[in-house]
N, CA, C and O atoms as CSV, one atom per row, in Angstrom:
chain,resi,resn,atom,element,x,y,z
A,1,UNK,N,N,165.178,155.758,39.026
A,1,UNK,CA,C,163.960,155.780,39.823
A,1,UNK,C,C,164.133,156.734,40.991
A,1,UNK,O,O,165.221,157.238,41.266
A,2,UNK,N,N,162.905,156.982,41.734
A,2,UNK,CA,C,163.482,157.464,42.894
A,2,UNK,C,C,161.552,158.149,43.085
A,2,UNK,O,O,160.571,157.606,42.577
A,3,UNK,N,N,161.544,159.228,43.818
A,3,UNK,CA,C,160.329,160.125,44.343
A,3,UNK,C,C,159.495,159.600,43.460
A,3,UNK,O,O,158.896,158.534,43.604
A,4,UNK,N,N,159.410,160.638,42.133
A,4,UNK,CA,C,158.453,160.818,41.285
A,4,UNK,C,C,157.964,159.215,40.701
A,4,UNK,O,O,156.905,158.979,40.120
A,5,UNK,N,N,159.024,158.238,41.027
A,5,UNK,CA,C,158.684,156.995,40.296
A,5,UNK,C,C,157.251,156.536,41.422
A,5,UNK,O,O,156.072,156.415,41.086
A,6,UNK,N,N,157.889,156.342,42.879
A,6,UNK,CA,C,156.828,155.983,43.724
A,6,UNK,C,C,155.515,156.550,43.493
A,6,UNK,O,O,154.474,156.038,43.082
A,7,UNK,N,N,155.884,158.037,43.949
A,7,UNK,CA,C,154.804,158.733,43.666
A,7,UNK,C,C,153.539,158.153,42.390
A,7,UNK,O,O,152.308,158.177,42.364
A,8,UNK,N,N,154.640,157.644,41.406
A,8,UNK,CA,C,153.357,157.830,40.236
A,8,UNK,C,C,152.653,156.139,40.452
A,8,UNK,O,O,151.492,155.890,40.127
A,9,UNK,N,N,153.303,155.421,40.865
A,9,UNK,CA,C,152.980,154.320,41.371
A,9,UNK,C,C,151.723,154.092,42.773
A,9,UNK,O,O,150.897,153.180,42.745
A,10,UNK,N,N,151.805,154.984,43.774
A,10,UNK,CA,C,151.615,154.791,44.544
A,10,UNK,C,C,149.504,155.749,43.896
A,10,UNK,O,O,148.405,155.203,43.997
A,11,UNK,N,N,149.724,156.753,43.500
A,11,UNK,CA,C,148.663,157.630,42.644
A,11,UNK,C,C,147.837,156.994,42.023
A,11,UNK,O,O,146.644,157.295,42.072
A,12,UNK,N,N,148.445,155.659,41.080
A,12,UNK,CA,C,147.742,154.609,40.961
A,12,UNK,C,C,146.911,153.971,41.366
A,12,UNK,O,O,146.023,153.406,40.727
A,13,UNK,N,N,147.129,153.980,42.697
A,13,UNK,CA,C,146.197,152.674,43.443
A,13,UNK,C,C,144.769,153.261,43.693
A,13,UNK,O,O,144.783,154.412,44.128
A,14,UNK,N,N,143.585,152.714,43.510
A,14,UNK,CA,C,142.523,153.190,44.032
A,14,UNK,C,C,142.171,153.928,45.048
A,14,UNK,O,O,142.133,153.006,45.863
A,15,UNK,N,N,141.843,154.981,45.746
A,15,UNK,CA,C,141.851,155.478,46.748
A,15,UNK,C,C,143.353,156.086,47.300
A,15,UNK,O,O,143.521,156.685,48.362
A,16,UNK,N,N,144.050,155.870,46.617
A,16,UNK,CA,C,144.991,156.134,47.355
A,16,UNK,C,C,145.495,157.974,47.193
A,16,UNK,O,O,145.542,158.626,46.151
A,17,UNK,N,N,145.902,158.559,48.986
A,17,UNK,CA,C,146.092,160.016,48.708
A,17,UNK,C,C,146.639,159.803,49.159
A,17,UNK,O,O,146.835,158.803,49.849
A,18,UNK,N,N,147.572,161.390,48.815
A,18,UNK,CA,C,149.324,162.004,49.217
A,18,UNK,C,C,148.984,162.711,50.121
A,18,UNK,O,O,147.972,163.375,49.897
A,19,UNK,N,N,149.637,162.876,51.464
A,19,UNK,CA,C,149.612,164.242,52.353
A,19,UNK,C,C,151.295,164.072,53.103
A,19,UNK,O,O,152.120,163.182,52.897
A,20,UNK,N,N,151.391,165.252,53.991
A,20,UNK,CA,C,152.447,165.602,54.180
A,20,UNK,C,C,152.325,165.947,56.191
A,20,UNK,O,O,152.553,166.988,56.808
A,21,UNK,N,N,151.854,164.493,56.724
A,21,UNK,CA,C,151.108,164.914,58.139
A,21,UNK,C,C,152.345,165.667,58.902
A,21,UNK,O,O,152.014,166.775,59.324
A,22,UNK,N,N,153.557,165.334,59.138
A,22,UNK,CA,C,154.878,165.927,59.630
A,22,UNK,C,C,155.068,167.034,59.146
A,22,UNK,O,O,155.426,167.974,59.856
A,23,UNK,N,N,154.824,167.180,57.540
A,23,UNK,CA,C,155.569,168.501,57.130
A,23,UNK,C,C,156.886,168.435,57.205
A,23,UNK,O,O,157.472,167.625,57.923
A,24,UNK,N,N,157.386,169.189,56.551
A,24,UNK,CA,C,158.585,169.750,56.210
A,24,UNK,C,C,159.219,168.495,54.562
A,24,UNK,O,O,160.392,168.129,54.485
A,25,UNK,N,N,158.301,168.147,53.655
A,25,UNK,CA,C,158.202,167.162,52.884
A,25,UNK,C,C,158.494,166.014,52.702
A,25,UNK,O,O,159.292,165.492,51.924
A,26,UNK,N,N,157.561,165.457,53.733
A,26,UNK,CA,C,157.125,163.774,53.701
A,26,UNK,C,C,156.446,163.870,52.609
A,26,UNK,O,O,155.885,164.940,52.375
A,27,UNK,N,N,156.326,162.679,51.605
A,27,UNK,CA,C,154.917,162.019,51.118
A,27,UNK,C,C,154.500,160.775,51.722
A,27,UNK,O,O,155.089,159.730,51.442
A,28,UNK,N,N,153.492,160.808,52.561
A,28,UNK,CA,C,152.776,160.123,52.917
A,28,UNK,C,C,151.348,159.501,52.151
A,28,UNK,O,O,150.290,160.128,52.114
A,29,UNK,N,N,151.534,158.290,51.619
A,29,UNK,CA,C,150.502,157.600,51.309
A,29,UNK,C,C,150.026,156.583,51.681
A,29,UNK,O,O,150.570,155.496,51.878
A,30,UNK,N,N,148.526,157.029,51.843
A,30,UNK,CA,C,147.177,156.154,52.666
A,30,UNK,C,C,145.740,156.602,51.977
A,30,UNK,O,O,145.318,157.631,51.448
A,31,UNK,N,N,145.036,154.848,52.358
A,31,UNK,CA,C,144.654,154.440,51.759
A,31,UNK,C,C,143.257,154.224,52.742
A,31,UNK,O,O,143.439,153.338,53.578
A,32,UNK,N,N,141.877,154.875,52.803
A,32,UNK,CA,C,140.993,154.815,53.678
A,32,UNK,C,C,141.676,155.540,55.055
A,32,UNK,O,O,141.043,155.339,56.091
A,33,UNK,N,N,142.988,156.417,55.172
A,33,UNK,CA,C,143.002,156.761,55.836
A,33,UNK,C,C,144.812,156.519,56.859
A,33,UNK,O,O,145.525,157.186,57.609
A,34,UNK,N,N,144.800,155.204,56.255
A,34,UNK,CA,C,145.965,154.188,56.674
A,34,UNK,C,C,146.860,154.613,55.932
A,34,UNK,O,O,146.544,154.943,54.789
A,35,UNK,N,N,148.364,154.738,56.410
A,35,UNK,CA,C,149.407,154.856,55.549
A,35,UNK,C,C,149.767,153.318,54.752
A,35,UNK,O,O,149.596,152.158,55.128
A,36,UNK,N,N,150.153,153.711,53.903
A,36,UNK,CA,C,150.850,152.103,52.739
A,36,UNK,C,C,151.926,152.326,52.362
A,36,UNK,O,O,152.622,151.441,51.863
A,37,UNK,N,N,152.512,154.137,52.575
A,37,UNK,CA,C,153.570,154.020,52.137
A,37,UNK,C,C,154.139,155.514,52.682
A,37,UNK,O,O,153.478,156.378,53.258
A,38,UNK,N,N,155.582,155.551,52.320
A,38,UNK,CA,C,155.507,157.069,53.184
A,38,UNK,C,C,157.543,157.311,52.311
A,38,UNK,O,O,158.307,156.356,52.450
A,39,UNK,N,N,157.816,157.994,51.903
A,39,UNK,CA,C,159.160,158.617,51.806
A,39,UNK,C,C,159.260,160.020,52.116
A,39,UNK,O,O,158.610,160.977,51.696
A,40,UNK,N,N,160.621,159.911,53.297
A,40,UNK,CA,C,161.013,160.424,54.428
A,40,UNK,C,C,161.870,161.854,53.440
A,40,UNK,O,O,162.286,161.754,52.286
A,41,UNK,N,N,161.925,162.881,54.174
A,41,UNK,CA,C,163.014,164.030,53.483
A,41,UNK,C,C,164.141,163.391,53.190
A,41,UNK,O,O,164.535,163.651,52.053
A,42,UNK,N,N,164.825,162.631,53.806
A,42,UNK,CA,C,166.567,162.200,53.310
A,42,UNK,C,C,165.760,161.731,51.637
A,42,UNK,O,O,166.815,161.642,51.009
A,43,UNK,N,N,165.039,161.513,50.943
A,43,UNK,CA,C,164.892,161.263,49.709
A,43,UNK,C,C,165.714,160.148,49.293
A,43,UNK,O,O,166.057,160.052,48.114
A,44,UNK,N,N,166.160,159.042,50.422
A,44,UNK,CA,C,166.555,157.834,50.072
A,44,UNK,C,C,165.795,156.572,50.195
A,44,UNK,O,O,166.368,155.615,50.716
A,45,UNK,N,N,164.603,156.452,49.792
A,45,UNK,CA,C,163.840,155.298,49.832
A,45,UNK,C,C,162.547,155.640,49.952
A,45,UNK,O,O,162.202,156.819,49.869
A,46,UNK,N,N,161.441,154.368,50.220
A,46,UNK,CA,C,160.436,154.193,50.376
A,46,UNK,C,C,159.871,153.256,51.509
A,46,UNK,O,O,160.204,152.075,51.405
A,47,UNK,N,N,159.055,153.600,52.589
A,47,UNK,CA,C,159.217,153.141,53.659
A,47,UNK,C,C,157.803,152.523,53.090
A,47,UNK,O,O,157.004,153.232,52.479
A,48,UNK,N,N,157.488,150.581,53.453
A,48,UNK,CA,C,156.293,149.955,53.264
A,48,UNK,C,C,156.441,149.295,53.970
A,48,UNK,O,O,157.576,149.054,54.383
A,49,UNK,N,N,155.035,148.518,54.574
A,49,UNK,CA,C,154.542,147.386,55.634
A,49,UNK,C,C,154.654,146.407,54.771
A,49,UNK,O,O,154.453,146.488,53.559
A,50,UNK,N,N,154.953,145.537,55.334
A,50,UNK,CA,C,155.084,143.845,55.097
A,50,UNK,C,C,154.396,143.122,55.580
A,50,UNK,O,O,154.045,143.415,56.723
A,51,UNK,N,N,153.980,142.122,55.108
A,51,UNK,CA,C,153.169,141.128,55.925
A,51,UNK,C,C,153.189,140.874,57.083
A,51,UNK,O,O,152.145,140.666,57.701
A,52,UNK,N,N,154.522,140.824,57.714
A,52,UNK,CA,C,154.732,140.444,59.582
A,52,UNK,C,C,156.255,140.581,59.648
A,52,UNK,O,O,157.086,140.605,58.740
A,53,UNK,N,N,156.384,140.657,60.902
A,53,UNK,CA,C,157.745,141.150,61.641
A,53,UNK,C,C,159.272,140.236,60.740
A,53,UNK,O,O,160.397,140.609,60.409
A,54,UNK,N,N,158.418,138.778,60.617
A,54,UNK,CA,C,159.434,137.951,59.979
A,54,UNK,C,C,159.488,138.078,58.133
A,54,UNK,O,O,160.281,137.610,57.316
A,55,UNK,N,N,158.449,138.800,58.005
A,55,UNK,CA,C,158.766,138.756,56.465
A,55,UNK,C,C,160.047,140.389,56.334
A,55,UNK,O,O,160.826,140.490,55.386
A,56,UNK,N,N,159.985,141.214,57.218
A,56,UNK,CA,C,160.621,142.513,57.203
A,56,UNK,C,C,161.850,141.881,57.603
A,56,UNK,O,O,162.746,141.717,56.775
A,57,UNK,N,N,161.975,141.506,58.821
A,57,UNK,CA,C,163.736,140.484,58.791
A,57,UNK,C,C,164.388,139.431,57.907
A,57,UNK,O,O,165.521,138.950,57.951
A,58,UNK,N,N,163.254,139.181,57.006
A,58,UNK,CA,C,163.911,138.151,55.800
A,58,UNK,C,C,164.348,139.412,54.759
A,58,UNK,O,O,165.473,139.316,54.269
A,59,UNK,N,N,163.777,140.234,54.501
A,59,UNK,CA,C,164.199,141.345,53.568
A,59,UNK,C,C,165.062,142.023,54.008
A,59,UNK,O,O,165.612,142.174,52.917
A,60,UNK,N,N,165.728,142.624,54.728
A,60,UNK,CA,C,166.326,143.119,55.435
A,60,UNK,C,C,167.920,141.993,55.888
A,60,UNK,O,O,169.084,142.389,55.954
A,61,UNK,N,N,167.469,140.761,56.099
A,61,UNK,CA,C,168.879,139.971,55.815
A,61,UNK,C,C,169.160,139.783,54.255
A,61,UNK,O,O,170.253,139.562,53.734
A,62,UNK,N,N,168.123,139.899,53.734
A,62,UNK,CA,C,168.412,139.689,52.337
A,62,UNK,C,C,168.993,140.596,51.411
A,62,UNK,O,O,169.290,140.370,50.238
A,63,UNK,N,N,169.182,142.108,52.345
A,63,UNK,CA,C,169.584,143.269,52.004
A,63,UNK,C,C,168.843,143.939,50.743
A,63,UNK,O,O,169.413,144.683,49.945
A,64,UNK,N,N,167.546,143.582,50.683
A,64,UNK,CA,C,166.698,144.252,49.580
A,64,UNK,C,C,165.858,145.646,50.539
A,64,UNK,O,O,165.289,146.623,50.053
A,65,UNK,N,N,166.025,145.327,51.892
A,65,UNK,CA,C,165.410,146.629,52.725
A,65,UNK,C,C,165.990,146.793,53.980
A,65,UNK,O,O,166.342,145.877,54.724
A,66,UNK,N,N,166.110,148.403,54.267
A,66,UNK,CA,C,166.745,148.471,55.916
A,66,UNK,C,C,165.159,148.542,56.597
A,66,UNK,O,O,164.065,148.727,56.061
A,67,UNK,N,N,165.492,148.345,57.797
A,67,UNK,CA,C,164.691,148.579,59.034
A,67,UNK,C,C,164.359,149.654,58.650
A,67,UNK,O,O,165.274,150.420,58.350
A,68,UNK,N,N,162.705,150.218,58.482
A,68,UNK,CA,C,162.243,151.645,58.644
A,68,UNK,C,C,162.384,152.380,59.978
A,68,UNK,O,O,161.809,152.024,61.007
A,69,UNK,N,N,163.188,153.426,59.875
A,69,UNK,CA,C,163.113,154.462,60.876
A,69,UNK,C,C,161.663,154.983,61.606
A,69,UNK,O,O,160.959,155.720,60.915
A,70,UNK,N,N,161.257,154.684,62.774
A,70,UNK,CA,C,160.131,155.501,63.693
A,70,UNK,C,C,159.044,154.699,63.044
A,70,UNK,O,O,158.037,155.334,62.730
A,71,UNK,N,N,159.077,153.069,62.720
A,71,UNK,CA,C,157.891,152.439,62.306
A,71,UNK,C,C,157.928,151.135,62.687
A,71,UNK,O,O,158.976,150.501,62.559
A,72,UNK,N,N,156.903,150.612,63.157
A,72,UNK,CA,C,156.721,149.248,63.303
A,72,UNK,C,C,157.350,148.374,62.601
A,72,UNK,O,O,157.418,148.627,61.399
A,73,UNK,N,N,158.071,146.957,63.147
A,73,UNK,CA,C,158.868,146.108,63.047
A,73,UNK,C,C,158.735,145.446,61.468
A,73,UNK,O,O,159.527,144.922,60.684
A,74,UNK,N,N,156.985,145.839,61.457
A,74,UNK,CA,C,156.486,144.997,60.203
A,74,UNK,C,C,157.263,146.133,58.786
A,74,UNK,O,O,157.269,145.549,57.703
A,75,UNK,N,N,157.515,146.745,58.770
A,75,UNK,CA,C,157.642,148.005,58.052
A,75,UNK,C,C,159.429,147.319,57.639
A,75,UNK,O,O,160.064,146.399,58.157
A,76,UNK,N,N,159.773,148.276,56.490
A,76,UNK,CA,C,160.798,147.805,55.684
A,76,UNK,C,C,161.050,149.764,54.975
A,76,UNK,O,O,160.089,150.503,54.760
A,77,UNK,N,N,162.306,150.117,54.786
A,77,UNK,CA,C,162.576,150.677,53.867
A,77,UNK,C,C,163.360,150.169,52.802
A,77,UNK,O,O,164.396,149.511,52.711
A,78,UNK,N,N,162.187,150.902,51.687
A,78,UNK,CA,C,163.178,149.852,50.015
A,78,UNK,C,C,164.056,151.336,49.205
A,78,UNK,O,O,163.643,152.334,48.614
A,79,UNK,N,N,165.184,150.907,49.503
A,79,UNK,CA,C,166.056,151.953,48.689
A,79,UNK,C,C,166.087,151.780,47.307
A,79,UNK,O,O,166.898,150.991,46.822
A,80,UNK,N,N,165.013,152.655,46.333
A,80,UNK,CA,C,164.501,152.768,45.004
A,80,UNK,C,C,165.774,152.596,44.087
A,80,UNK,O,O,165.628,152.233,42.920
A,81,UNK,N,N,167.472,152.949,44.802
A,81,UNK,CA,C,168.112,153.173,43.611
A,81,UNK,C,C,168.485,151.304,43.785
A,81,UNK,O,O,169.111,150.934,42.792
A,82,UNK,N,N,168.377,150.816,44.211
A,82,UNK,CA,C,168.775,149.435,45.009
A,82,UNK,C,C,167.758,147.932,44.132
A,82,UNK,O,O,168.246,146.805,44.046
A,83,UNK,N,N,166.881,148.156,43.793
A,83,UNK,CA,C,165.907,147.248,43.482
A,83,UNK,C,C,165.382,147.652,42.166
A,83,UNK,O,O,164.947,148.774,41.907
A,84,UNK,N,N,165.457,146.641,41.343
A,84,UNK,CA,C,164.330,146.770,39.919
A,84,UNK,C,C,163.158,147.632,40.858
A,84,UNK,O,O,162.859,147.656,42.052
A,85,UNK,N,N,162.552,148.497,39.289
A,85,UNK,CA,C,161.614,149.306,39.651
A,85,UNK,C,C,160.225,148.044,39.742
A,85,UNK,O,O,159.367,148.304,40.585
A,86,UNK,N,N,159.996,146.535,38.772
A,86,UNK,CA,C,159.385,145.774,39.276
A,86,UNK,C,C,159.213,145.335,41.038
A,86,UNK,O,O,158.108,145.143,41.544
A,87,UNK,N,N,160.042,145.269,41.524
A,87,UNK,CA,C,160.370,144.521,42.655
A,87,UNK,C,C,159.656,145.687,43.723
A,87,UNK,O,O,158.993,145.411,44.722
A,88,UNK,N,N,160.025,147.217,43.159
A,88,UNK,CA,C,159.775,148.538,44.280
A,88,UNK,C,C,157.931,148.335,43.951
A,88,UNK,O,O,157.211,148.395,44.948
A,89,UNK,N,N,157.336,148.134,42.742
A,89,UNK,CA,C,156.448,148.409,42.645
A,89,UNK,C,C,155.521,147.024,43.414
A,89,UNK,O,O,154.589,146.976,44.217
A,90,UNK,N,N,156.182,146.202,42.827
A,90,UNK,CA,C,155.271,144.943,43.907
A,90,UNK,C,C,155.401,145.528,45.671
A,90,UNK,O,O,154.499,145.894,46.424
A,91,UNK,N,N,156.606,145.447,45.865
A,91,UNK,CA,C,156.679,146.226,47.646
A,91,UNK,C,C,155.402,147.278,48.122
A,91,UNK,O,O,154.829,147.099,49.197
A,92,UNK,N,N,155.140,148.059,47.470
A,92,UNK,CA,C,154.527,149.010,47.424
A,92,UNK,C,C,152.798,148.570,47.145
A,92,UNK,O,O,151.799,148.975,47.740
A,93,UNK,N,N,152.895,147.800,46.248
A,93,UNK,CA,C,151.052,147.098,46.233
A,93,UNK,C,C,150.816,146.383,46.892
A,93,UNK,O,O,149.631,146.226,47.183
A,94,UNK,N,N,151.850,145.547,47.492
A,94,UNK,CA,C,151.860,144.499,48.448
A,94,UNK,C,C,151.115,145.038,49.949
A,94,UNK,O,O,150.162,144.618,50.605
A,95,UNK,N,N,152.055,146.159,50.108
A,95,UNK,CA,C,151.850,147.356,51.173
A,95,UNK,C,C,150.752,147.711,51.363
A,95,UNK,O,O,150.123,147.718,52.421
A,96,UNK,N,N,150.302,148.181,49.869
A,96,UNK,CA,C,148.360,148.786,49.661
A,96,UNK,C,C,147.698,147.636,50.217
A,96,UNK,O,O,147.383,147.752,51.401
A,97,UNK,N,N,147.347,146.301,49.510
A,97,UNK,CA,C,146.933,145.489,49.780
A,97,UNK,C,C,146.814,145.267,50.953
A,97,UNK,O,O,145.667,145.304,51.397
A,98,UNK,N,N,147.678,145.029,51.670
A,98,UNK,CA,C,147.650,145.103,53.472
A,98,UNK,C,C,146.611,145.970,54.528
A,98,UNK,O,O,145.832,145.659,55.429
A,99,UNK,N,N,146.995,147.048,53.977
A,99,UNK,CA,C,146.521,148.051,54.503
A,99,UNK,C,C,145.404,148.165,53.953
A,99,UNK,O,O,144.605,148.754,54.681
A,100,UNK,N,N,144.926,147.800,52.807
A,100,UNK,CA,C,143.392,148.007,52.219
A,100,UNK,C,C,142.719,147.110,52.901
A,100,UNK,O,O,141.771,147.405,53.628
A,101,UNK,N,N,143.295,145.553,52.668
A,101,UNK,CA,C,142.809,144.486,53.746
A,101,UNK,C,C,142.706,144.580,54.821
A,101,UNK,O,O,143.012,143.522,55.370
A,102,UNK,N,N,142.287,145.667,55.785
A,102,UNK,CA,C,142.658,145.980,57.037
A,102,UNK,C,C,141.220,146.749,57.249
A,102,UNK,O,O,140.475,146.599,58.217
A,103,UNK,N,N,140.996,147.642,56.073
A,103,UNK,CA,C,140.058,148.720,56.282
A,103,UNK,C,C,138.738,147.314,56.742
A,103,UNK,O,O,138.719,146.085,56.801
A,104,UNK,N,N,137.620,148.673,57.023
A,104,UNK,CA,C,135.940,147.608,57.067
A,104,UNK,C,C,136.118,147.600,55.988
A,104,UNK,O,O,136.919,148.184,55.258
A,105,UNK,N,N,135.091,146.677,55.784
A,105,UNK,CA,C,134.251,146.164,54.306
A,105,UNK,C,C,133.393,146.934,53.731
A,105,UNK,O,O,132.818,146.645,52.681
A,106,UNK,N,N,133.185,148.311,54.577
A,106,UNK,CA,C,132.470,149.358,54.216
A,106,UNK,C,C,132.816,150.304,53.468
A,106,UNK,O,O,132.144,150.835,52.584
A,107,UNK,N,N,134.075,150.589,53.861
A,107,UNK,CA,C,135.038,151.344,53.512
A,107,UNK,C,C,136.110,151.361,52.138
A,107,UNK,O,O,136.529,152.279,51.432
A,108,UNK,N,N,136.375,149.524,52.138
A,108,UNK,CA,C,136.670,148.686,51.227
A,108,UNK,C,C,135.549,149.006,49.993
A,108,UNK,O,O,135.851,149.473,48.895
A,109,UNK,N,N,134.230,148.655,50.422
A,109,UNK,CA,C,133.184,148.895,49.159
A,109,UNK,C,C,133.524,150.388,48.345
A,109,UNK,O,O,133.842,150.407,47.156
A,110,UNK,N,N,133.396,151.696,49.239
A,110,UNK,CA,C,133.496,152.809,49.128
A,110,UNK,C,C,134.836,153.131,47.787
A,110,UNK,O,O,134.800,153.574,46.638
A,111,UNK,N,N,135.771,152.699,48.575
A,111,UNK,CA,C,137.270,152.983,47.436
A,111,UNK,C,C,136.747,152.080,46.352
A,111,UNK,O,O,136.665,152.530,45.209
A,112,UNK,N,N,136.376,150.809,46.622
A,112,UNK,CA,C,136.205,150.054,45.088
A,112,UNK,C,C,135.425,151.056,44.057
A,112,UNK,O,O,135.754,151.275,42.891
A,113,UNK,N,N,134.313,151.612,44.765
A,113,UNK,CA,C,133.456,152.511,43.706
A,113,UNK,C,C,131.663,151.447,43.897
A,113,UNK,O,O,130.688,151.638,43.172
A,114,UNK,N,N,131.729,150.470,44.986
A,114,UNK,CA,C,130.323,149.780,44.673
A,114,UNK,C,C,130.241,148.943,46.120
A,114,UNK,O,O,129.273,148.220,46.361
């Protein structure tokens, strides 16, 4: 696993686009606008939001994620070579979900398509 796996995972999700706001090759993916997911140049992981500060310190003692670098507490990096590609892909919708749940309901309608 690794880039191209996220990537094709993350391409998946409704609404969801790639950009590169830093440059120098981030993929950054967001969703209405919001990031859900983001892997950094070192090309060792996938940085996603978690439900709350304590669900990112249960993963993180649990050694399934380090602390994301330059991101809120809620945030987790999942090292792709480290975890079933099941487990990366739930992390990662879990992530969308969050962040989709976040948008208006306007916006929400819009990505659904109705």
């Amino acid at each position: 696993m690794g880039r191209d796996t996220v990537n094709e995972i993350c391409q998946a999700l409704p609404g969801a686009e790639r950009s590169d706001p830093w440059g120098g090759g981030h993929d950054a993916w967001k969703v209405g606008g919001k990031m859900f997911a983001c892997i950094g140049v070192a090309n060792d992981g996938v940085s996603v939001k978690t439900p709350s500060v304590e669900d990112a310190a249960l993963l993180i003692e649990m050694a399934r994620a380090v602390k994301a670098p330059y991101f809120h507490r809620s945030w987790v990096r999942v090292d792709w070579e480290a975890v079933p590609e099941e487990e990366l892909r739930d992390r990662i919708e879990t992530s969308y979900r969050i962040v989709f749940g976040g948008l208006t309901k306007k916006k929400q309608r819009d990505i659904a398509g109705g």
